[in-house]
Residue, then its C-alpha position, 0 to 999 in steps of 0.5 A: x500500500x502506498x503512503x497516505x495523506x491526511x488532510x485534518x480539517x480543525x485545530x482542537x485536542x482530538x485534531x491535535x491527539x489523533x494527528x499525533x498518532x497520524x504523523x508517528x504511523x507507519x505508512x501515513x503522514x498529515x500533508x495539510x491543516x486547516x482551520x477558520x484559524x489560519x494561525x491556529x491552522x499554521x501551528x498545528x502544522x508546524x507541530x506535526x510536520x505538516x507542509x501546508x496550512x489553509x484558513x479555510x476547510x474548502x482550500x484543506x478539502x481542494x489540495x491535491x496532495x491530501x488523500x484522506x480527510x480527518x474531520x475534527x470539529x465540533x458536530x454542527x460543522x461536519x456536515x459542511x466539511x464531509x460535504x467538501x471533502x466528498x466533493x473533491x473525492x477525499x476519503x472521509x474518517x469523521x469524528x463521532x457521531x457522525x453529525x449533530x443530526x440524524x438528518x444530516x448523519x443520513x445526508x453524509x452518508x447518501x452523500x459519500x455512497x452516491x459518489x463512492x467515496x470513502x467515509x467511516x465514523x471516527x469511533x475508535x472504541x470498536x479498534x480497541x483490541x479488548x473491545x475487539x476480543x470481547x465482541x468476538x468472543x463465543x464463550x457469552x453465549x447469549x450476550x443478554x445485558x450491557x451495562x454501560x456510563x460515561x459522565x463526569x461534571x462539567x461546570x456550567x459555561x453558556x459558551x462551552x462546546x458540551x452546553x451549547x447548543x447550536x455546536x451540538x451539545x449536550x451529554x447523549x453526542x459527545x459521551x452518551x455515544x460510546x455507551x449506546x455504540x457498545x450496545x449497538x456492537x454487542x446487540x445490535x438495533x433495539x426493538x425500545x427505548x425508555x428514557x428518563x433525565x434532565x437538560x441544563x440551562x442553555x437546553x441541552x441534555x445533561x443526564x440521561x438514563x436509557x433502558x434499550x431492549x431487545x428481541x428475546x429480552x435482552x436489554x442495555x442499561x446506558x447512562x450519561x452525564x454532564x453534571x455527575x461523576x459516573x464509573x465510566x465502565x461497562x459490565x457485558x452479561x451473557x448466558x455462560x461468561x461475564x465481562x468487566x471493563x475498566x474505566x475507562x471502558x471506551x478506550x480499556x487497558x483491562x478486562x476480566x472474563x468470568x466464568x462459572x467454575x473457572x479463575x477469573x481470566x484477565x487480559x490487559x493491553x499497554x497504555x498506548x494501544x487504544x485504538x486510534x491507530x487502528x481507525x486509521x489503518x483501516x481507513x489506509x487499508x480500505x481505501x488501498x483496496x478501492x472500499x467505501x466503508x468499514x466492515x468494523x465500523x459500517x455506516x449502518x451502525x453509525x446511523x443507528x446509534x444516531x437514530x438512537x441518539x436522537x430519539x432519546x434527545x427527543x423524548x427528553x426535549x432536548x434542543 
C-alpha cells in the first residue's frame, strides 16, 4: 500500500491527539491543516510536520496532495466539511457521531455512497483490541445485558462546546455515544427505548438514563452525564461468561472474563494501544483496496446509534 495523506480539517485536542498518532504511523503522514484559524491552522502544522496550512476547510478539502480527510470539529460543522471533502473525492474518517443530526448523519452518508467515496465514523472504541476480543468472543453465549456510563461534571459555561447548543451539545453526542455504540456492537438495533433525565440551562441534555431492549429480552442499561461523576465502565452479561471493563471502558487497558467454575481470566493491553491507530489503518487499508466503508465500523451502525441518539434527545426535549 502506498503512503497516505491526511488532510485534518480543525485545530482542537482530538485534531491535535489523533494527528499525533497520524504523523508517528507507519505508512501515513498529515500533508495539510486547516482551520477558520489560519494561525491556529499554521501551528498545528508546524507541530506535526505538516507542509501546508489553509484558513479555510474548502482550500484543506481542494489540495491535491491530501488523500484522506480527518474531520475534527465540533458536530454542527461536519456536515459542511464531509460535504467538501466528498466533493473533491477525499476519503472521509469523521469524528463521532457522525453529525449533530440524524438528518444530516443520513445526508453524509447518501452523500459519500452516491459518489463512492470513502467515509467511516471516527469511533475508535470498536479498534480497541479488548473491545475487539470481547465482541468476538463465543464463550457469552447469549450476550443478554450491557451495562454501560460515561459522565463526569462539567461546570456550567453558556459558551462551552458540551452546553451549547447550536455546536451540538449536550451529554447523549459527545459521551452518551460510546455507551449506546457498545450496545449497538454487542446487540445490535433495539426493538425500545425508555428514557428518563434532565437538560441544563442553555437546553441541552445533561443526564440521561436509557433502558434499550431487545428481541428475546435482552436489554442495555446506558447512562450519561454532564453534571455527575459516573464509573465510566461497562459490565457485558451473557448466558455462560461475564465481562468487566475498566474505566475507562471506551478506550480499556483491562478486562476480566468470568466464568462459572473457572479463575477469573484477565487480559490487559499497554497504555498506548487504544485504538486510534487502528481507525486509521483501516481507513489506509480500505481505501488501498478501492472500499467505501468499514466492515468494523459500517455506516449502518453509525446511523443507528444516531437514530438512537436522537430519539432519546427527543423524548427528553432536548434542543
Amino acid at each position: 500500500m502506498r503512503e497516505l495523506a491526511w488532510g485534518i480539517a480543525a485545530t482542537g485536542g482530538i485534531a491535535r491527539t489523533v494527528g499525533a498518532v497520524m504523523a508517528a504511523e507507519p505508512g501515513m503522514s498529515v500533508a495539510a491543516v486547516g482551520s477558520r484559524s489560519a494561525a491556529r491552522a499554521a501551528a498545528l502544522a508546524a507541530e506535526l510536520g505538516a507542509g501546508r496550512s489553509y484558513g479555510s476547510y474548502a482550500e484543506l478539502c481542494a489540495d491535491p496532495a491530501v488523500d484522506a480527510v480527518f474531520v475534527a470539529t465540533p458536530h454542527a460543522q461536519h456536515l459542511e466539511v464531509v460535504e467538501l471533502a466528498i466533493a473533491h473525492g477525499k476519503a472521509v474518517l469523521c469524528e463521532k457521531p457522525l453529525a449533530a443530526t440524524l438528518a444530516d448523519a443520513e445526508r453524509i452518508v447518501s452523500l459519500a455512497r452516491e459518489a463512492g467515496v470513502f467515509l467511516m465514523e471516527a469511533m475508535w472504541m470498536r479498534f480497541n483490541p479488548l473491545i475487539q476480543l470481547v465482541a468476538a468472543d463465543e464463550r457469552f453465549g447469549e450476550i443478554r445485558s450491557v451495562h454501560a456510563s460515561f459522565g463526569f461534571n462539567r461546570p456550567y459555561d453558556p459558551d462551552d462546546r458540551l452546553w451549547s447548543p447550536a455546536t451540538g451539545g449536550g451529554a447523549l453526542l459527545d459521551l452518551g455515544v460510546y455507551p449506546f455504540a457498545l450496545a449497538q456492537l454487542l446487540l445490535g438495533d433495539p426493538q425500545d427505548m425508555h428514557v428518563t433525565g434532565s437538560l441544563g440551562p442553555s437546553g441541552v441534555d445533561q443526564e440521561t438514563g436509557a433502558l434499550l431492549t431487545y428481541a428475546g429480552g435482552a436489554r442495555a442499561l446506558l447512562d450519561t452525564s454532564l453534571i455527575s461523576p459516573m464509573a465510566n465502565r461497562a459490565t457485558i452479561t451473557g448466558t455462560e461468561m461475564r465481562a468487566d471493563i475498566d474505566a475507562n471502558f471506551w478506550a480499556p487497558t483491562r478486562v476480566v472474563l468470568t466464568r462459572p467454575g473457572a479463575e477469573p481470566e484477565e487480559h490487559t493491553i499497554p497504555s498506548w494501544i487504544v485504538g486510534y491507530a487502528g481507525e486509521l489503518q483501516e481507513v489506509r487499508a480500505r481505501v488501498a483496496e478501492g472500499r467505501t466503508e468499514s466492515a468494523i465500523m459500517p455506516l449502518d451502525d453509525s446511523l443507528a446509534v444516531m437514530r438512537q441518539l436522537e430519539e432519546a434527545r427527543r423524548r427528553l426535549g432536548a434542543k
